[in-house]
KEKE-3310 file (N, C-alpha, C; in steps of 0.2 Angstrom, whole numbers, plus 5000, padded with zeros to 4 digits):
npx = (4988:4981:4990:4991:4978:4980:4990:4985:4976:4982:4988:4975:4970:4981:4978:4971:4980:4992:4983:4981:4995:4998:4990:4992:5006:5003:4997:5008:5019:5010:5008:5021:5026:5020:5027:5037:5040:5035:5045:5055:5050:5049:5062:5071:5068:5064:5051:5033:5027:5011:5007:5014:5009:4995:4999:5004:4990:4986:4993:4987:4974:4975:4984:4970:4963:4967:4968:4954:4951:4959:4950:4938:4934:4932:4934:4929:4925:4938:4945:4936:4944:4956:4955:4952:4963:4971:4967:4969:4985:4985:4982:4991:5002:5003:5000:5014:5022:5016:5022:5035:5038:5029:5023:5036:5043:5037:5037:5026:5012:5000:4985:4983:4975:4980:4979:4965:4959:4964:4961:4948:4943:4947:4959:4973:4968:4963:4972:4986:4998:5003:4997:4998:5003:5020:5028:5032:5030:5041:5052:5051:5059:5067:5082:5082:5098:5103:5091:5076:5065:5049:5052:5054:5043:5034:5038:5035:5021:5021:5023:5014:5003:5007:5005:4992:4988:4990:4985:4971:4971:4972:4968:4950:4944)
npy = (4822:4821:4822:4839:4842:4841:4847:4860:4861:4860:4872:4879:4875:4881:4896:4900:4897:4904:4916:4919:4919:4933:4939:4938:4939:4956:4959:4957:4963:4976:4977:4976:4987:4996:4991:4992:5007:5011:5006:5014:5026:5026:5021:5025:5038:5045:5056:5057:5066:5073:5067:5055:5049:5048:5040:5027:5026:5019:5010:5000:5000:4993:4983:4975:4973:4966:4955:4953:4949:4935:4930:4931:4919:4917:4919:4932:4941:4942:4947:4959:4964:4967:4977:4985:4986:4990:5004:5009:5007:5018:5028:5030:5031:5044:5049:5049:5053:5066:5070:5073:5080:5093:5091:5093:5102:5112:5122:5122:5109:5111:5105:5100:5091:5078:5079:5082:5069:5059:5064:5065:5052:5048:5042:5048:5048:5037:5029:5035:5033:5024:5032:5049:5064:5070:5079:5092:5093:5097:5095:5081:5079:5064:5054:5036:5026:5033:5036:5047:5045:5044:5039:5023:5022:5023:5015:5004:5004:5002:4990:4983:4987:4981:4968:4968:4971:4960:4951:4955:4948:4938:4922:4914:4901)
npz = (4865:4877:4887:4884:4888:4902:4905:4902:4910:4922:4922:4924:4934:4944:4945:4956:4968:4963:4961:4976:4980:4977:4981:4994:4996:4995:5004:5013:5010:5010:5025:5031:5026:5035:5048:5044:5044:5056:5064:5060:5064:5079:5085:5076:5076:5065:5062:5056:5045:5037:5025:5025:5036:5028:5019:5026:5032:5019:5017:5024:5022:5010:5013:5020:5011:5002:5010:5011:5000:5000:5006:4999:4988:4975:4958:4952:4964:4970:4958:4961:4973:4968:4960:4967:4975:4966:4966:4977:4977:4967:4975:4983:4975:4970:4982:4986:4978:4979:4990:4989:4978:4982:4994:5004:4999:5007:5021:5031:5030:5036:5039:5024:5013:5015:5030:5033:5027:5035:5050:5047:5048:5060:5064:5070:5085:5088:5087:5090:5092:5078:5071:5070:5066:5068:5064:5051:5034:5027:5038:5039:5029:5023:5023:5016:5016:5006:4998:4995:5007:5005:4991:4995:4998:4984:4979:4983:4984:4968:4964:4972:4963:4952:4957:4957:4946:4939:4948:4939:4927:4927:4922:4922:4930)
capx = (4982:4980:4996:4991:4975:4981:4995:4980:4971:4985:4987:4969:4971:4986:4978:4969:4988:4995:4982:4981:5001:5000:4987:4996:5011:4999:4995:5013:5022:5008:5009:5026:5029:5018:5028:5043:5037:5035:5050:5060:5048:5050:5069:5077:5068:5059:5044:5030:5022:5004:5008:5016:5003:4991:5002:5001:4982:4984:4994:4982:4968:4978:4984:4964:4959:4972:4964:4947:4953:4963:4944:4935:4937:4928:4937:4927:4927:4945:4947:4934:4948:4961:4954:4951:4971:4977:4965:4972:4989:4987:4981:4997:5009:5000:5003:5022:5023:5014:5023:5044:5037:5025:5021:5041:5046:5033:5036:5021:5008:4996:4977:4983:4973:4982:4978:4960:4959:4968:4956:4940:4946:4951:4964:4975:4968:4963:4978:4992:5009:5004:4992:5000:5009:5024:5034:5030:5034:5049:5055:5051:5062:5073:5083:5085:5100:5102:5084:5070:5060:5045:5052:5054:5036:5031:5041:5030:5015:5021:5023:5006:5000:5009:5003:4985:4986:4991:4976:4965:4972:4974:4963:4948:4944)
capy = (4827:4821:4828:4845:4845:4839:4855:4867:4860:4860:4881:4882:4873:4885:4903:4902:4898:4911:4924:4919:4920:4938:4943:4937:4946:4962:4960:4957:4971:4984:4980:4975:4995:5001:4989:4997:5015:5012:5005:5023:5030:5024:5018:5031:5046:5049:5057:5055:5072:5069:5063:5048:5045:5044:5035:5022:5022:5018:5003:4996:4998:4989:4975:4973:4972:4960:4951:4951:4947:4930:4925:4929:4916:4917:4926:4940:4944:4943:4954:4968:4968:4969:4981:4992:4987:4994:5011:5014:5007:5022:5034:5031:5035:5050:5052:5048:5059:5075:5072:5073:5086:5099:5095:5094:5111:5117:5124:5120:5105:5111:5104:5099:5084:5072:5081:5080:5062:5056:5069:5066:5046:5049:5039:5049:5050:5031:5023:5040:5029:5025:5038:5053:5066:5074:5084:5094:5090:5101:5093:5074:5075:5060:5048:5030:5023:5038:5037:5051:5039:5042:5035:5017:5020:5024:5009:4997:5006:5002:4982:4982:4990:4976:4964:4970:4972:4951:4949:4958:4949:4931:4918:4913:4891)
capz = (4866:4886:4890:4883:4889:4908:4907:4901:4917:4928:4922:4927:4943:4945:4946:4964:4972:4962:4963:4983:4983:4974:4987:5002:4997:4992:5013:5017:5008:5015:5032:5031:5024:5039:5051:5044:5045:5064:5067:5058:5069:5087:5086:5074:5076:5060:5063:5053:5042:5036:5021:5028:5037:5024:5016:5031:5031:5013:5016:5031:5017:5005:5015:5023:5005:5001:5016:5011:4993:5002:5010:4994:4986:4968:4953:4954:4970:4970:4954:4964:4976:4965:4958:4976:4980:4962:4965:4983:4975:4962:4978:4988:4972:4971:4987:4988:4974:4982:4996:4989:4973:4984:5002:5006:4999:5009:5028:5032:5027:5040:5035:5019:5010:5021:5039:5034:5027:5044:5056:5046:5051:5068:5067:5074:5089:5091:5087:5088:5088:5071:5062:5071:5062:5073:5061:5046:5029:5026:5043:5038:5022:5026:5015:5021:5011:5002:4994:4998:5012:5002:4985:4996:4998:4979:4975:4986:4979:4960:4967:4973:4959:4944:4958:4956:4939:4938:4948:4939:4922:4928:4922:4929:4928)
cpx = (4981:4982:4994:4985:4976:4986:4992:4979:4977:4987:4979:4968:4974:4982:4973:4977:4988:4989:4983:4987:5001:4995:4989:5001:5011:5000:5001:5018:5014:5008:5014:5029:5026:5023:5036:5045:5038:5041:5056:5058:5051:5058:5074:5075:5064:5053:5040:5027:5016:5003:5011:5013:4998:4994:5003:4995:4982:4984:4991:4978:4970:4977:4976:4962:4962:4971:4958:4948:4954:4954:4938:4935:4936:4933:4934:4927:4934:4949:4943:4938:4955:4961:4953:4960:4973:4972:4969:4980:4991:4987:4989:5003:5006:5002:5011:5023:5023:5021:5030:5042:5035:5026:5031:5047:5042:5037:5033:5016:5000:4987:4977:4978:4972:4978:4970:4956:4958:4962:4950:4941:4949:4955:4969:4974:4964:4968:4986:4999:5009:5003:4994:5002:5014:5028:5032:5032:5042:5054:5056:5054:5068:5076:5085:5088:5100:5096:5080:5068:5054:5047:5052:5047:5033:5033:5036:5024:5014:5020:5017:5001:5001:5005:4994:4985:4988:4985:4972:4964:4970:4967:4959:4947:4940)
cpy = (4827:4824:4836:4846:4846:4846:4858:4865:4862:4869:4883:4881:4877:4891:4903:4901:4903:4920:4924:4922:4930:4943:4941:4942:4955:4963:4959:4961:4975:4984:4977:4985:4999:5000:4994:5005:5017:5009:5010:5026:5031:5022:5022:5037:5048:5049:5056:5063:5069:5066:5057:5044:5042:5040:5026:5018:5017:5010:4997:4995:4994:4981:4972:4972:4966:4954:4947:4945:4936:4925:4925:4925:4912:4922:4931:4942:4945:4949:4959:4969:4970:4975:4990:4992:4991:5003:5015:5014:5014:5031:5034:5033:5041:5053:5054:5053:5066:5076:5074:5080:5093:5099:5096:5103:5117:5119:5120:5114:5104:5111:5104:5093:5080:5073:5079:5072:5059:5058:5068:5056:5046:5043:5040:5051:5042:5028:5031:5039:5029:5028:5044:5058:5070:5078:5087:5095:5092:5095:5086:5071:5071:5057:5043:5028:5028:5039:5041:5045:5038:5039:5028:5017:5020:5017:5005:4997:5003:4994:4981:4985:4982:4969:4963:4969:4965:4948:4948:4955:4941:4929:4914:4903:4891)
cpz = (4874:4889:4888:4888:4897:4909:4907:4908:4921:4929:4926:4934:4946:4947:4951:4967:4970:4960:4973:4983:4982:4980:4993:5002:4997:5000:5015:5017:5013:5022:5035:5032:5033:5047:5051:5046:5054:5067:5064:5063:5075:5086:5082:5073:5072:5060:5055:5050:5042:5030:5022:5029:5034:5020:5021:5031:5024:5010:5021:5026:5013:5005:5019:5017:5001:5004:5016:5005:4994:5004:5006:4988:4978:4964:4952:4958:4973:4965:4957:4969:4975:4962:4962:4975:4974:4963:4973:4981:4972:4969:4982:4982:4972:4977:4990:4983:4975:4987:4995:4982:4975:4991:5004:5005:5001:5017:5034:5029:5032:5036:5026:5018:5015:5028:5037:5033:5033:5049:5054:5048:5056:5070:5071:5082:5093:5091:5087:5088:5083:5067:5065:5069:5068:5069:5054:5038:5027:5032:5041:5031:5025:5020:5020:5014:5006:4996:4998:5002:5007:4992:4988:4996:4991:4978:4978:4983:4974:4960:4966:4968:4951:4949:4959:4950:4936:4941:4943:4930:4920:4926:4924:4927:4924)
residu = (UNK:UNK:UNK:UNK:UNK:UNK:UNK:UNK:UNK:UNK:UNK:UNK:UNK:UNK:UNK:UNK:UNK:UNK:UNK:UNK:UNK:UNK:UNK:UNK:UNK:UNK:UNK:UNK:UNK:UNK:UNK:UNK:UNK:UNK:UNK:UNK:UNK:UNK:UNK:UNK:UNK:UNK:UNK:UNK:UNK:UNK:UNK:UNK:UNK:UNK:UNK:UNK:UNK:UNK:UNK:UNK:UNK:UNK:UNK:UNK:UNK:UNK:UNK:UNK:UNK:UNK:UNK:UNK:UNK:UNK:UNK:UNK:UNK:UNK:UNK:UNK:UNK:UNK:UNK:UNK:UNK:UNK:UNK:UNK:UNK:UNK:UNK:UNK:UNK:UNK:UNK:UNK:UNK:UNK:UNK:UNK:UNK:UNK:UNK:UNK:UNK:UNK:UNK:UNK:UNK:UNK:UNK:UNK:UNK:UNK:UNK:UNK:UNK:UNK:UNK:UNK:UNK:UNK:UNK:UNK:UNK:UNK:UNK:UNK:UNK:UNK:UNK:UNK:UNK:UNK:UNK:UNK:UNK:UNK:UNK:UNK:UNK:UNK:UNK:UNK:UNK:UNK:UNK:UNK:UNK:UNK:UNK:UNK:UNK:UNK:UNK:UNK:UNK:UNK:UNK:UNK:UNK:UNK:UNK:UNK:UNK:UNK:UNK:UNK:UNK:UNK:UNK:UNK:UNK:UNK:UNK:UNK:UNK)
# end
């Protein structure tokens, strides 16, 4: 009976490590993706559309939340960030989805959605290396590794999304 209740306990003791671990790696995939995004950019060319970009902001919101999450250190305060990372999680497949289904077969993606998100956030114009767009979604359909670019990003999304929904599921002590 010791032994069991000492296992129970040692499961209990467990879920701060592994929500931390699941929120460290939540902040190291999204700005891990954004690190990588800038490194297609600047060294091979591939401009960024607006969907990109909001797909950038999204994973700076992510990984900041993922952050807070790491410094709040209560189970609830952790689940209401889990629960912010799985609703931008859910905004950026959406996004990666608009962006290879609609904005891509467009010409143009001038003042879409994205443009204004980004513009009403004047990111691109404080930080324009990263939040900039230079090419127009038609323009910015790439494949890295023969995958649409944006499906590496839906996929980080869906990660970020199961590792939120492990947060949000985990037990608390």
């Amino acid at each position: 009976m010791t032994h069991a209740r000492e296992r129970s306990g040692d499961r209990a003791g467990a879920r701060p490590a592994r929500v931390g671990s699941l929120l460290a790696a939540m902040a190291l995939v999204s700005f891990g993706a954004v690190g990588a995004a800038l490194v297609t950019q600047h060294h091979f060319d591939m401009m960024p559309c607006p969907w990109c970009v909001l797909q950038r902001v999204i994973f700076v919101a992510i990984g900041l939340a993922a952050l807070l999450g790491l410094a709040w250190r209560s189970g609830g305060g952790q689940r209401i960030v889990a629960g912010l990372a799985l609703l931008l999680a859910g905004s950026g497949i959406a996004a990666a989805l608009w962006q290879h289904f609609v904005a891509a077969a467009s010409a143009s993606c001038n003042q879409t959605l994205a443009d204004r998100i980004v513009g009403a956030l004047q990111l691109d114009s404080l930080l324009p290396e990263v939040f900039a767009a230079y090419a127009n979604c038609a323009d910015a359909k790439v494949n890295l590794f023969g995958v649409p670019y944006e499906f590496w990003s839906l996929a980080l999304f869906l990660l970020i999304a199961l590792a939120a929904v492990r947060v949000l599921i985990a037990r608390t002590r």
